[in-house]
mmCIF file as gemmi writes it, N, C-alpha and C atoms, coordinates in Angstrom:
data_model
loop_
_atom_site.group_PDB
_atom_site.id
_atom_site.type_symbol
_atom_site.label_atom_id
_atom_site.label_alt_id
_atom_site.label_comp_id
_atom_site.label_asym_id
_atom_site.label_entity_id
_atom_site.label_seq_id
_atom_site.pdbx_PDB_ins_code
_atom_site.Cartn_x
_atom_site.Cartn_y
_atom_site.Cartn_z
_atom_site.occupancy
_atom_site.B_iso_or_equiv
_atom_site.pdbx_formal_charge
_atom_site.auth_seq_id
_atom_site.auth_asym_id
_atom_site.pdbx_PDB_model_num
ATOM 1 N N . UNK Axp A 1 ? 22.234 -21.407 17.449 1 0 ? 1 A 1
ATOM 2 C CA . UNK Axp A 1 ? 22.456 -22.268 16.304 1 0 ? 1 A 1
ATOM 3 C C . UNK Axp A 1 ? 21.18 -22.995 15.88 1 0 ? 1 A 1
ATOM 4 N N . UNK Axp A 2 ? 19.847 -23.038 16.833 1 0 ? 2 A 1
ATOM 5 C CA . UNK Axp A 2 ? 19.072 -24.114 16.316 1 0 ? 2 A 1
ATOM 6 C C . UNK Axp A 2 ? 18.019 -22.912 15.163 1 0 ? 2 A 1
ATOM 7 N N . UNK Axp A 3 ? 18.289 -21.754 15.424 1 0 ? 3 A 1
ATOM 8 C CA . UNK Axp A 3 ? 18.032 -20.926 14.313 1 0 ? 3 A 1
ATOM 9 C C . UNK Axp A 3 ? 18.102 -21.351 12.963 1 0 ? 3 A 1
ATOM 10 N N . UNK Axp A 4 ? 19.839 -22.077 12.93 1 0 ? 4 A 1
ATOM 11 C CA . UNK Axp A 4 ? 20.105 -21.846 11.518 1 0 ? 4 A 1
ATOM 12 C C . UNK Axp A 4 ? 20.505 -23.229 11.208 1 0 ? 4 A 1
ATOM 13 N N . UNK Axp A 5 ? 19.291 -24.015 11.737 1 0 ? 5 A 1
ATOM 14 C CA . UNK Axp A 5 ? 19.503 -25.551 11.657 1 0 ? 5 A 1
ATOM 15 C C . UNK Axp A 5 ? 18.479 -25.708 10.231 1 0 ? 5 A 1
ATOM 16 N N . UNK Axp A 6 ? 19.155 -26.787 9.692 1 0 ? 6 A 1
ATOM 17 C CA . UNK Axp A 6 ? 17.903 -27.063 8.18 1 0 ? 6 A 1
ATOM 18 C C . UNK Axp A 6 ? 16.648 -27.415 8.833 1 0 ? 6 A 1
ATOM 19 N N . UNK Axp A 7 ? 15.97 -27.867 9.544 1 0 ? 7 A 1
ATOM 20 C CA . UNK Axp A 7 ? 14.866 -28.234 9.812 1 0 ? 7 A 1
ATOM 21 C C . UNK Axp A 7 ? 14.234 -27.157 10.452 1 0 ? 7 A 1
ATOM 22 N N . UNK Axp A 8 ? 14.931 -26.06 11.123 1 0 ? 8 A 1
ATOM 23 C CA . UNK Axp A 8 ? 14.106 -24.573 10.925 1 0 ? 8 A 1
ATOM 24 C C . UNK Axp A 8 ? 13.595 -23.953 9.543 1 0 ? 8 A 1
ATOM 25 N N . UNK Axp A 9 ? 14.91 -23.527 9.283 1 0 ? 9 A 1
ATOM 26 C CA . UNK Axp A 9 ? 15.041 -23.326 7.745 1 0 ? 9 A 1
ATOM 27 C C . UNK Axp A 9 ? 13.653 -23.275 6.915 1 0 ? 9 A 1
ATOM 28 N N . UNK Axp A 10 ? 13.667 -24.777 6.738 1 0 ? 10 A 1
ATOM 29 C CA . UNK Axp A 10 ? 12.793 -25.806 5.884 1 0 ? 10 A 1
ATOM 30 C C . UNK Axp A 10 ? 10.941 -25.447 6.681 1 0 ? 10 A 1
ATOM 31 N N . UNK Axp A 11 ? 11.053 -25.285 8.355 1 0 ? 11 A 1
ATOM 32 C CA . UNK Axp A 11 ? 10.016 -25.065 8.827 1 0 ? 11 A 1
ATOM 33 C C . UNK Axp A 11 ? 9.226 -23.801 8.238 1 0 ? 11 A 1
ATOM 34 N N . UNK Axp A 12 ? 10.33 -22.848 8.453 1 0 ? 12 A 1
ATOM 35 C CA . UNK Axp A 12 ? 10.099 -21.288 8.356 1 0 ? 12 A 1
ATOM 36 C C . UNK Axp A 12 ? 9.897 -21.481 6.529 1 0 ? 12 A 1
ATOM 37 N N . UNK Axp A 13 ? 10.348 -21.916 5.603 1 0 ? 13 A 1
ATOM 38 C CA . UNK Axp A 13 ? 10.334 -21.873 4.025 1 0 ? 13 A 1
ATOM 39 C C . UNK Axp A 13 ? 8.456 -22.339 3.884 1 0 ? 13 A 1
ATOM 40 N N . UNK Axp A 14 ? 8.324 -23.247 4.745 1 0 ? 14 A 1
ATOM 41 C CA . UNK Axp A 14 ? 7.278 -23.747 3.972 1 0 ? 14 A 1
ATOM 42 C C . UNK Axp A 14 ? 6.087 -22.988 4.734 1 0 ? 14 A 1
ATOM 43 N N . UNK Axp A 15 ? 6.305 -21.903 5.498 1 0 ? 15 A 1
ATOM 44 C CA . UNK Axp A 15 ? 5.292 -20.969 6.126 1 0 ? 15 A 1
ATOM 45 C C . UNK Axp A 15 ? 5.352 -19.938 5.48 1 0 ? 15 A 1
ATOM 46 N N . UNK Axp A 16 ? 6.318 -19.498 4.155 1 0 ? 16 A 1
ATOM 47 C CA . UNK Axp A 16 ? 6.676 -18.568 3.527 1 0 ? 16 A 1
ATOM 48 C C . UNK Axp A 16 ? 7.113 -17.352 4.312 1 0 ? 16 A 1
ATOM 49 N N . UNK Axp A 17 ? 8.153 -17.531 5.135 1 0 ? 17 A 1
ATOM 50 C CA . UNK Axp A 17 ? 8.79 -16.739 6.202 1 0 ? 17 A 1
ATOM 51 C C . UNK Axp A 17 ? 9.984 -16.577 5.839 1 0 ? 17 A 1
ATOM 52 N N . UNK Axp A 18 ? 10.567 -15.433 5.845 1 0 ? 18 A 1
ATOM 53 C CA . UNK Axp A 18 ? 11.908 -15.038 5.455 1 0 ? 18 A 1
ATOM 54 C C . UNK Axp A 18 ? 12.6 -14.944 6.754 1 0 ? 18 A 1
ATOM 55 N N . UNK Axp A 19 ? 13.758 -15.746 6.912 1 0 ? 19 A 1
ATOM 56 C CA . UNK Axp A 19 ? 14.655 -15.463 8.483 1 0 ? 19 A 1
ATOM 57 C C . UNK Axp A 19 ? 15.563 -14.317 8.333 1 0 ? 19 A 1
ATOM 58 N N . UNK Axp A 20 ? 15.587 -13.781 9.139 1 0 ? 20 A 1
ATOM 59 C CA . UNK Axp A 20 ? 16.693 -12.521 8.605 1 0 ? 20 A 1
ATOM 60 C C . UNK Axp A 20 ? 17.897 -13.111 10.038 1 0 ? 20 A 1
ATOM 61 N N . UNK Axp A 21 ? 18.504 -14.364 10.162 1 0 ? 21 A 1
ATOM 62 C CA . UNK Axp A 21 ? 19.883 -14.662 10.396 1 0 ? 21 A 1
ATOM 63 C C . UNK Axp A 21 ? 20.602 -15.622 9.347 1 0 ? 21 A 1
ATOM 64 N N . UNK Axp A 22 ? 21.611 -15.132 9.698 1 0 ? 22 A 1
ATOM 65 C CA . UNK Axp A 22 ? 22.273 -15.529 8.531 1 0 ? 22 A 1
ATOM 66 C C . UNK Axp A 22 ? 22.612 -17.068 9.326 1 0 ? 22 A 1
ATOM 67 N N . UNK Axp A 23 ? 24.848 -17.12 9.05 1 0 ? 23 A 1
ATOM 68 C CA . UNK Axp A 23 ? 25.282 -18.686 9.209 1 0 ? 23 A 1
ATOM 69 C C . UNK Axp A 23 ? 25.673 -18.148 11.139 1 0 ? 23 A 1
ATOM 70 N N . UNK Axp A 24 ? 25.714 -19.745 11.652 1 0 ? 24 A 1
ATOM 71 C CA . UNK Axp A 24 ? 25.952 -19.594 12.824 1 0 ? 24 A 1
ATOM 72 C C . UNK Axp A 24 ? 27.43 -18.725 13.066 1 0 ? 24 A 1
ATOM 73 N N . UNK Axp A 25 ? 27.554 -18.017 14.65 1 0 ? 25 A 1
ATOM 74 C CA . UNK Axp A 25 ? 28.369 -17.565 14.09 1 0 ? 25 A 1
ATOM 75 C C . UNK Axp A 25 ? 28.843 -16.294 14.075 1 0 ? 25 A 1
ATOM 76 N N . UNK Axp A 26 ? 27.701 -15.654 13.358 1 0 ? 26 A 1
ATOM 77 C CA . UNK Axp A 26 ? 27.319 -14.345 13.153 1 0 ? 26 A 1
ATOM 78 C C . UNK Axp A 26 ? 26.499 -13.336 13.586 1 0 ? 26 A 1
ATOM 79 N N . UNK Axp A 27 ? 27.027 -13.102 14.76 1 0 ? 27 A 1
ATOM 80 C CA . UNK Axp A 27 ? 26.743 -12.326 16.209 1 0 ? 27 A 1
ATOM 81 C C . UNK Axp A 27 ? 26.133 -10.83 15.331 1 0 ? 27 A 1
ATOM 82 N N . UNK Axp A 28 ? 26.413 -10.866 14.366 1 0 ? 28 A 1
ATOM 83 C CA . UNK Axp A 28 ? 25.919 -9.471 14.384 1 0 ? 28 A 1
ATOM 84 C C . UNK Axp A 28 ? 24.701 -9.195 13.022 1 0 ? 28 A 1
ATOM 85 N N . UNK Axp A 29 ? 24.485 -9.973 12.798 1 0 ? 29 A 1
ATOM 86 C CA . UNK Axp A 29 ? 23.043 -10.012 11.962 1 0 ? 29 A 1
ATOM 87 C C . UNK Axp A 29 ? 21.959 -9.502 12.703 1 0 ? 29 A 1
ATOM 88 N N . UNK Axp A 30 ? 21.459 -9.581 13.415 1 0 ? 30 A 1
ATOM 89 C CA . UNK Axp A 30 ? 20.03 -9.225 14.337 1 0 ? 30 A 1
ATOM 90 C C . UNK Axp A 30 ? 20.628 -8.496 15.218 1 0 ? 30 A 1
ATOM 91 N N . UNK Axp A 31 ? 21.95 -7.83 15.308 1 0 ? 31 A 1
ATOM 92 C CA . UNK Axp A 31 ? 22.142 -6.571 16.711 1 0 ? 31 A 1
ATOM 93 C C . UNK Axp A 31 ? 21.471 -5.386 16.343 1 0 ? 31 A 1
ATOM 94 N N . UNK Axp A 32 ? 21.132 -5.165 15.143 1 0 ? 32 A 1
ATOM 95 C CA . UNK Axp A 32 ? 20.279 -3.816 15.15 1 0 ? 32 A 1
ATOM 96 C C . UNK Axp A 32 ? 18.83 -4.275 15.368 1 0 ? 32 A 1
ATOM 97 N N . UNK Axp A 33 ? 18.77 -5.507 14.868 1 0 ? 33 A 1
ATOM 98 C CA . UNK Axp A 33 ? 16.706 -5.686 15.582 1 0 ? 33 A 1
ATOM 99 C C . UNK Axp A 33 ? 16.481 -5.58 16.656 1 0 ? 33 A 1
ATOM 100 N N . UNK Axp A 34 ? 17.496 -6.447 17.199 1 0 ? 34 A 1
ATOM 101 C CA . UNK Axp A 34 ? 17.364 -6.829 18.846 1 0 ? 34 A 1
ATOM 102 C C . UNK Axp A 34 ? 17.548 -5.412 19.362 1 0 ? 34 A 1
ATOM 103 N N . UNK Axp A 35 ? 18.354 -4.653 19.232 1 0 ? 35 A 1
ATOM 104 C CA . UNK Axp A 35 ? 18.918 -3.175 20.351 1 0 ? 35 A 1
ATOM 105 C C . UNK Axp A 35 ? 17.326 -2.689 19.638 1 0 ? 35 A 1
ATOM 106 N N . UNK Axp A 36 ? 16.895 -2.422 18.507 1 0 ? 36 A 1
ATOM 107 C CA . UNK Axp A 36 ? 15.345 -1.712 18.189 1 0 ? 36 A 1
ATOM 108 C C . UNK Axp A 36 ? 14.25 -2.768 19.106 1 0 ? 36 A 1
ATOM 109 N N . UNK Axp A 37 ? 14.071 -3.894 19.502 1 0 ? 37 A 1
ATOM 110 C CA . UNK Axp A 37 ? 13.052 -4.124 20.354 1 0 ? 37 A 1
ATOM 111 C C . UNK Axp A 37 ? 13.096 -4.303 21.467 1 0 ? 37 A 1
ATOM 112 N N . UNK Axp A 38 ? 14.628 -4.043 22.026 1 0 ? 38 A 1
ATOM 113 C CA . UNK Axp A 38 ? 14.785 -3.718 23.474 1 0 ? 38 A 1
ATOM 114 C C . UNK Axp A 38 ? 14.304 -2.534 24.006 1 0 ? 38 A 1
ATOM 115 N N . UNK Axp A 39 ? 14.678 -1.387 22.743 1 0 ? 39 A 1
ATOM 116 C CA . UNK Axp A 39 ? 14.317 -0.279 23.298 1 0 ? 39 A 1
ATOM 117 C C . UNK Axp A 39 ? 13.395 0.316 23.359 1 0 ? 39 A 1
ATOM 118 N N . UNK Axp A 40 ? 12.228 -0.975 22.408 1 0 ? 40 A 1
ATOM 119 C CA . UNK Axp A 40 ? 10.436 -0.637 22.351 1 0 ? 40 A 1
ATOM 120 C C . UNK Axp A 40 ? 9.967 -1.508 23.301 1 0 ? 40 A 1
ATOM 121 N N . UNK Axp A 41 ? 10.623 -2.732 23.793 1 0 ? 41 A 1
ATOM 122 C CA . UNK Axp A 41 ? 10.227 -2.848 25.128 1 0 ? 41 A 1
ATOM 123 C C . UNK Axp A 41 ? 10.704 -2.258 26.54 1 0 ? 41 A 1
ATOM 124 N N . UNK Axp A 42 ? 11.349 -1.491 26.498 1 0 ? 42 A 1
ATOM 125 C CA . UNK Axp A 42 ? 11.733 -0.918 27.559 1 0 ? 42 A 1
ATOM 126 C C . UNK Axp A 42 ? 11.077 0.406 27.41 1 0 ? 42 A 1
ATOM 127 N N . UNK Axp A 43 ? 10.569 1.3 26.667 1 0 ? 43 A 1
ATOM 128 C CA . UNK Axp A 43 ? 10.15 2.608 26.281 1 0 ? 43 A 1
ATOM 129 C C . UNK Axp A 43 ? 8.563 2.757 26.446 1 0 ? 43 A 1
ATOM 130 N N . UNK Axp A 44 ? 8.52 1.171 26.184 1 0 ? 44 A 1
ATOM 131 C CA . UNK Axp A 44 ? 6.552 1.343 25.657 1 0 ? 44 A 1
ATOM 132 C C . UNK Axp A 44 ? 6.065 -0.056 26.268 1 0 ? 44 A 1
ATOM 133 N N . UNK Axp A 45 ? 6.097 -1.344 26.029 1 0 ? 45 A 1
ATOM 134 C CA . UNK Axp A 45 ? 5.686 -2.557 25.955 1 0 ? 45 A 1
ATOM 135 C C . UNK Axp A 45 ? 5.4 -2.749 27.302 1 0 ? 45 A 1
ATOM 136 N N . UNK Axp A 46 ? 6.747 -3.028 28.454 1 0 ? 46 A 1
ATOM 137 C CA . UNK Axp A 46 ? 6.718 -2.932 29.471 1 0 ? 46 A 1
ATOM 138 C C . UNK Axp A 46 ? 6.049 -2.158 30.638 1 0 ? 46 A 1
ATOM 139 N N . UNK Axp A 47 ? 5.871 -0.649 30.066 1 0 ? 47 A 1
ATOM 140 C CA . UNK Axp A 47 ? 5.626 0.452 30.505 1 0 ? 47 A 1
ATOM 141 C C . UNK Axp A 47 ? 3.285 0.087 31.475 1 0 ? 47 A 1
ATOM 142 N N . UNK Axp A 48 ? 2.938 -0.741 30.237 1 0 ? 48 A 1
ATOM 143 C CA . UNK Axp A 48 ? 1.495 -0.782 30.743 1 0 ? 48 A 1
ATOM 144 C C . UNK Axp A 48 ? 1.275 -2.204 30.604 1 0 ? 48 A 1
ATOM 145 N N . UNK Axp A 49 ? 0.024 -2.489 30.742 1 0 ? 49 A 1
ATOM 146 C CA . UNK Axp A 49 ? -0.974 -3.552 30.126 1 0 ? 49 A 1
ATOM 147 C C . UNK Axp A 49 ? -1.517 -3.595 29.096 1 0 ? 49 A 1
ATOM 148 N N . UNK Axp A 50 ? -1.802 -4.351 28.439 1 0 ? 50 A 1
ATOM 149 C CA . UNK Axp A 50 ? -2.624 -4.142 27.11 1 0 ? 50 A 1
ATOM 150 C C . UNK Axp A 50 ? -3.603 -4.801 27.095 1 0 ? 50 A 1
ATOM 151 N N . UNK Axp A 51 ? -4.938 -4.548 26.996 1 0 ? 51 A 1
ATOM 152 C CA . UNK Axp A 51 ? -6.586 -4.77 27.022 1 0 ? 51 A 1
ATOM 153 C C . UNK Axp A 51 ? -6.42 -5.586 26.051 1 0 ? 51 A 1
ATOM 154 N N . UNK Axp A 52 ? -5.998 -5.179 24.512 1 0 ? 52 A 1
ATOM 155 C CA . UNK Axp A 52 ? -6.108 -6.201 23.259 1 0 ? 52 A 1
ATOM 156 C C . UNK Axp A 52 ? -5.045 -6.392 22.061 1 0 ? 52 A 1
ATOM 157 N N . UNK Axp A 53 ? -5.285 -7.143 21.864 1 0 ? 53 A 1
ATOM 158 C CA . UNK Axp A 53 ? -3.522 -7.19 20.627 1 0 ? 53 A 1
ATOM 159 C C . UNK Axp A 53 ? -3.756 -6.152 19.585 1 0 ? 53 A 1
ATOM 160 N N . UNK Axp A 54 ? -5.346 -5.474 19.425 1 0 ? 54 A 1
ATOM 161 C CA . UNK Axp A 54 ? -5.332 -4.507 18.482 1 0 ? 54 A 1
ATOM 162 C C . UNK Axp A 54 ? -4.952 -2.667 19.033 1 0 ? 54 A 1
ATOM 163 N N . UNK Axp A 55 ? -5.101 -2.974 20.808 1 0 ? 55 A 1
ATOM 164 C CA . UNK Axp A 55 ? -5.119 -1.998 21.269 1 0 ? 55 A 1
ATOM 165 C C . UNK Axp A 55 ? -2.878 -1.884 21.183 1 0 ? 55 A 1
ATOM 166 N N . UNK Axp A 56 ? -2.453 -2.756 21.513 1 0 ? 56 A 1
ATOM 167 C CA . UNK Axp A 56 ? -1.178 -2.966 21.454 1 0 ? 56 A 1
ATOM 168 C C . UNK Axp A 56 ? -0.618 -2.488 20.228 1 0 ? 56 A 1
ATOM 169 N N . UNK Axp A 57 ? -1.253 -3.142 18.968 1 0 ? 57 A 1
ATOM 170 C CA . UNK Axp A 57 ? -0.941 -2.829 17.668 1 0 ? 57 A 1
ATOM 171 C C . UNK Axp A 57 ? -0.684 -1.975 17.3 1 0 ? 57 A 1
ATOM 172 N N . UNK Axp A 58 ? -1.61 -0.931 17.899 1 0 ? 58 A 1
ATOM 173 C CA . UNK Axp A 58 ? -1.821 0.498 17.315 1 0 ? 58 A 1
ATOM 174 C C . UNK Axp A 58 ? -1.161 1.274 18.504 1 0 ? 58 A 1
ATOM 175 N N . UNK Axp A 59 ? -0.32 0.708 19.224 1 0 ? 59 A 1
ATOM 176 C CA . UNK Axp A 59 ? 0.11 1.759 20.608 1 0 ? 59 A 1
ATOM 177 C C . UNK Axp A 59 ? 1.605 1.734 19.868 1 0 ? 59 A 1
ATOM 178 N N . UNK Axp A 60 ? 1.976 0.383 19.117 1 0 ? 60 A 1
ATOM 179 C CA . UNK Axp A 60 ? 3.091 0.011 19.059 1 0 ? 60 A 1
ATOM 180 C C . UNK Axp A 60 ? 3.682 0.896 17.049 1 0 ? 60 A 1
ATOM 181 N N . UNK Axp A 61 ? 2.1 1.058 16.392 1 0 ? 61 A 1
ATOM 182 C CA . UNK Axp A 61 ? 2.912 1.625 15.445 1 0 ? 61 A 1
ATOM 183 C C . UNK Axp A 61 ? 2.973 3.198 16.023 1 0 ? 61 A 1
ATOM 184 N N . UNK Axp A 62 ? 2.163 3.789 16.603 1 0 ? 62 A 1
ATOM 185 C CA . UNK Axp A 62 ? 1.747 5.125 16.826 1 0 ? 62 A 1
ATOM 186 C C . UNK Axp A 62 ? 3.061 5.446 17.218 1 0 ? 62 A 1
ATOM 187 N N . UNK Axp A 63 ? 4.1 5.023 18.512 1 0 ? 63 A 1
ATOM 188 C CA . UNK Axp A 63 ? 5.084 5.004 19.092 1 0 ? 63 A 1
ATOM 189 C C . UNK Axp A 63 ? 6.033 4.754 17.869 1 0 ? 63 A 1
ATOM 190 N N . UNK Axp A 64 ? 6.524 3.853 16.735 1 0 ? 64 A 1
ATOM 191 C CA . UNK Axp A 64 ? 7.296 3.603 15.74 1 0 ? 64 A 1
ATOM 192 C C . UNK Axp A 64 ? 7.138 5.297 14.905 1 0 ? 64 A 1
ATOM 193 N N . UNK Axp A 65 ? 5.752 5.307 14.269 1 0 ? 65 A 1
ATOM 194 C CA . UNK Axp A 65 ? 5.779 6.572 13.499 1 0 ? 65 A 1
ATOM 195 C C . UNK Axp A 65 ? 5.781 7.878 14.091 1 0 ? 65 A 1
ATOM 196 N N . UNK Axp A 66 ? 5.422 7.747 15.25 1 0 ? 66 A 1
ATOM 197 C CA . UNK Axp A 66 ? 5.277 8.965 15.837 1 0 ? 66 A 1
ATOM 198 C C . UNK Axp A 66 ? 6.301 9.54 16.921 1 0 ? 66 A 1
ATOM 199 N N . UNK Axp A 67 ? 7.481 8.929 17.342 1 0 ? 67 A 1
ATOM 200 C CA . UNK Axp A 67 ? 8.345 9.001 18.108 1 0 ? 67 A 1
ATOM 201 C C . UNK Axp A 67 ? 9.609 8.4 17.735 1 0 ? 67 A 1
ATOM 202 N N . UNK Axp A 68 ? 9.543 7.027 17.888 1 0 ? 68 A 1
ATOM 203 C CA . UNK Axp A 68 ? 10.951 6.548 17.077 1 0 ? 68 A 1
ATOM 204 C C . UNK Axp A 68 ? 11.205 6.488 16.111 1 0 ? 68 A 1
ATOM 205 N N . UNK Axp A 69 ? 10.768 6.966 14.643 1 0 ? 69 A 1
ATOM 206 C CA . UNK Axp A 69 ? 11.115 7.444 13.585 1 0 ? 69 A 1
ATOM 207 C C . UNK Axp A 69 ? 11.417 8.912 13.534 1 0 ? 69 A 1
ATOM 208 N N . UNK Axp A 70 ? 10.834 9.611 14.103 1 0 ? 70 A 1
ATOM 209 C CA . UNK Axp A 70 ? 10.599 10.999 13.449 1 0 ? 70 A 1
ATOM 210 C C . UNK Axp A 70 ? 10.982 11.854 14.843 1 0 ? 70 A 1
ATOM 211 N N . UNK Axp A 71 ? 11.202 11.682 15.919 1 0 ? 71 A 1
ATOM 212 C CA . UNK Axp A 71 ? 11.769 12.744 17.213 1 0 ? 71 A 1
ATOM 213 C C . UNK Axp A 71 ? 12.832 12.03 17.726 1 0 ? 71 A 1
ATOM 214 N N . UNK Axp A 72 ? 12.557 10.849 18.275 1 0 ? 72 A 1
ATOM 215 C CA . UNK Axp A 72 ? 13.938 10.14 19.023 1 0 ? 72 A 1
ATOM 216 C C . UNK Axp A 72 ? 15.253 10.17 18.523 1 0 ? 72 A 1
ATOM 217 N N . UNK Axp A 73 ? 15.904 10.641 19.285 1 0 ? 73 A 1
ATOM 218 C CA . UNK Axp A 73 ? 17.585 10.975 18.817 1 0 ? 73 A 1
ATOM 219 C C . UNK Axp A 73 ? 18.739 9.669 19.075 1 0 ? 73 A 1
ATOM 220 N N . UNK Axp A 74 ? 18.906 9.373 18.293 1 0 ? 74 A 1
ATOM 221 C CA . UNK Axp A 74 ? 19.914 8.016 17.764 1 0 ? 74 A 1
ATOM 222 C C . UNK Axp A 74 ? 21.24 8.149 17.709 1 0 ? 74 A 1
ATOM 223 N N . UNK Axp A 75 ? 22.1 8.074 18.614 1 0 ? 75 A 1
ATOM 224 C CA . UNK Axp A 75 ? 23.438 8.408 18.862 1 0 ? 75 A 1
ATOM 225 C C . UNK Axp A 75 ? 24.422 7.709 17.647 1 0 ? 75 A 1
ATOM 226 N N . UNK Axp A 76 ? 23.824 6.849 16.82 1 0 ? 76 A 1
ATOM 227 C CA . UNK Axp A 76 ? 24.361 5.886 15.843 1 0 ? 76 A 1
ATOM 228 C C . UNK Axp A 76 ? 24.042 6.468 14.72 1 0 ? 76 A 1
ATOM 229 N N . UNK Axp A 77 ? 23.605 8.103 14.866 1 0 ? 77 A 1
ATOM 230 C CA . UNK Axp A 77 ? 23.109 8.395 13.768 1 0 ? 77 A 1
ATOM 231 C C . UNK Axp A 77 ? 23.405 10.14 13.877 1 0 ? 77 A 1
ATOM 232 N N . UNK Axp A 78 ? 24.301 10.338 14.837 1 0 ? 78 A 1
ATOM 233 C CA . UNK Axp A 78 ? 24.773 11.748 15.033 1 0 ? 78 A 1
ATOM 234 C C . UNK Axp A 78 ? 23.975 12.306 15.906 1 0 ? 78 A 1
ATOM 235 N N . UNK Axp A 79 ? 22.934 11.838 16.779 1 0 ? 79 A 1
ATOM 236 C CA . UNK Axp A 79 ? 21.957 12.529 17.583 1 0 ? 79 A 1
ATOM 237 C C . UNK Axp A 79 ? 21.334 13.192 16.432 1 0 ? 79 A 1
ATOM 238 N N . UNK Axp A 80 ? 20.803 12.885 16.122 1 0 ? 80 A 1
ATOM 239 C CA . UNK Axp A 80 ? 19.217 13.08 15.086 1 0 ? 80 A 1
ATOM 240 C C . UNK Axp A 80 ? 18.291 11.819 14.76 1 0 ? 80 A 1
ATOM 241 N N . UNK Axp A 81 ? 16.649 11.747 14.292 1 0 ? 81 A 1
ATOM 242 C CA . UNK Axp A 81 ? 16.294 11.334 14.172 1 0 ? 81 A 1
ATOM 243 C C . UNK Axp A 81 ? 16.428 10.399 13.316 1 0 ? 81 A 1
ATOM 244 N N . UNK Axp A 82 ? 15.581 9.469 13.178 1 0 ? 82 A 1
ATOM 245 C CA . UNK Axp A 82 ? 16.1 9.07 11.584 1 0 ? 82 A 1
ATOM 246 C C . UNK Axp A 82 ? 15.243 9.484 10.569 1 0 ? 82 A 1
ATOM 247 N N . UNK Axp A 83 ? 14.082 10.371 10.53 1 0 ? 83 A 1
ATOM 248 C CA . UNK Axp A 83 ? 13.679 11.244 9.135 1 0 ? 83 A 1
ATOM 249 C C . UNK Axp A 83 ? 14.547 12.004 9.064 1 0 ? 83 A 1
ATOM 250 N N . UNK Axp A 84 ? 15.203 12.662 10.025 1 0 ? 84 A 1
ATOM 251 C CA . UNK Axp A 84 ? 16.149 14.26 9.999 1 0 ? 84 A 1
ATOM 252 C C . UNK Axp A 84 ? 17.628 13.308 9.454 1 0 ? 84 A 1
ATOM 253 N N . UNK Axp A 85 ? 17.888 12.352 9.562 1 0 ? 85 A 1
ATOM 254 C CA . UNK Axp A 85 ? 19.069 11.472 9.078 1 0 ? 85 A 1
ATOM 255 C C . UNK Axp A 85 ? 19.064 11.272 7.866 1 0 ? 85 A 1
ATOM 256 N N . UNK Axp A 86 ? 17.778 10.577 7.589 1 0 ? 86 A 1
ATOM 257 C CA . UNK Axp A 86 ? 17.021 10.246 5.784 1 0 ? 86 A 1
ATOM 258 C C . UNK Axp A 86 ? 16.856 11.607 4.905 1 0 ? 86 A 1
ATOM 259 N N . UNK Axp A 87 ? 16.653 13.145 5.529 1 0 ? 87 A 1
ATOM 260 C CA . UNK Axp A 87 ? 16.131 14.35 4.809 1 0 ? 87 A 1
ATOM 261 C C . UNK Axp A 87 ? 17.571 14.858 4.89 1 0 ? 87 A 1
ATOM 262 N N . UNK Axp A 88 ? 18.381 14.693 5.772 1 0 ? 88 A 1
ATOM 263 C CA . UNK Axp A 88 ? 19.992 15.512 5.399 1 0 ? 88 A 1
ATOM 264 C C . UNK Axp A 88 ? 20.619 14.539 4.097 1 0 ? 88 A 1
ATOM 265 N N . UNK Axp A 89 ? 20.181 13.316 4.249 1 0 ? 89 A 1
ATOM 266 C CA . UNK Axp A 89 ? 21.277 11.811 3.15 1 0 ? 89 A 1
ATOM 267 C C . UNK Axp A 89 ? 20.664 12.547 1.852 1 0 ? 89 A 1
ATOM 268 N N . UNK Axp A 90 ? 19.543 12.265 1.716 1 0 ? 90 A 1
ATOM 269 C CA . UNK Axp A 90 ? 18.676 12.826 0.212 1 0 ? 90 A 1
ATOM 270 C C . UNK Axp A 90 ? 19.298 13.887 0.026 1 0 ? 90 A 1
């Protein structure tokens, strides 16, 4: 709840930050972020050390574009990727 307190709110507005939770409450606004950075910290994050936040940066999109977009199979999505999900919808 202290998420979706006005004096967050108001914190996050005037940093020009968009919150993506909604009203208290609502358990299921952030279950798809959260299950996506559990499973990039459990897959990748955890997995090493990281020398530098740029070396991280680039471990962390390489792994997004190069594996969990385009090969990793998503049971929430018929066991296919999600380009092969996005190229059957189109």
């Amino acid at each position: 709840s202290q998420y979706t307190s006005h004096a967050f709110t108001a914190l996050a507005a005037a940093r020009n930050i968009r919150l993506s939770v909604g009203r208290t409450g609502v358990c299921w606004d952030n279950a798809l972020a959260e299950s996506f950075f559990a499973t990039l910290k459990n897959e990748l994050v955890s997995q090493r050390r990281w020398h530098s936040r740029s070396v991280a940066h680039s471990a962390i999109f390489d792994y997004i574009e190069g594996w969990y977009n385009t090969r990793r199979l998503h049971s929430s999505l018929g066991y296919r990727s999600p380009a092969e999900y996005e190229n059957t919808a189109a």
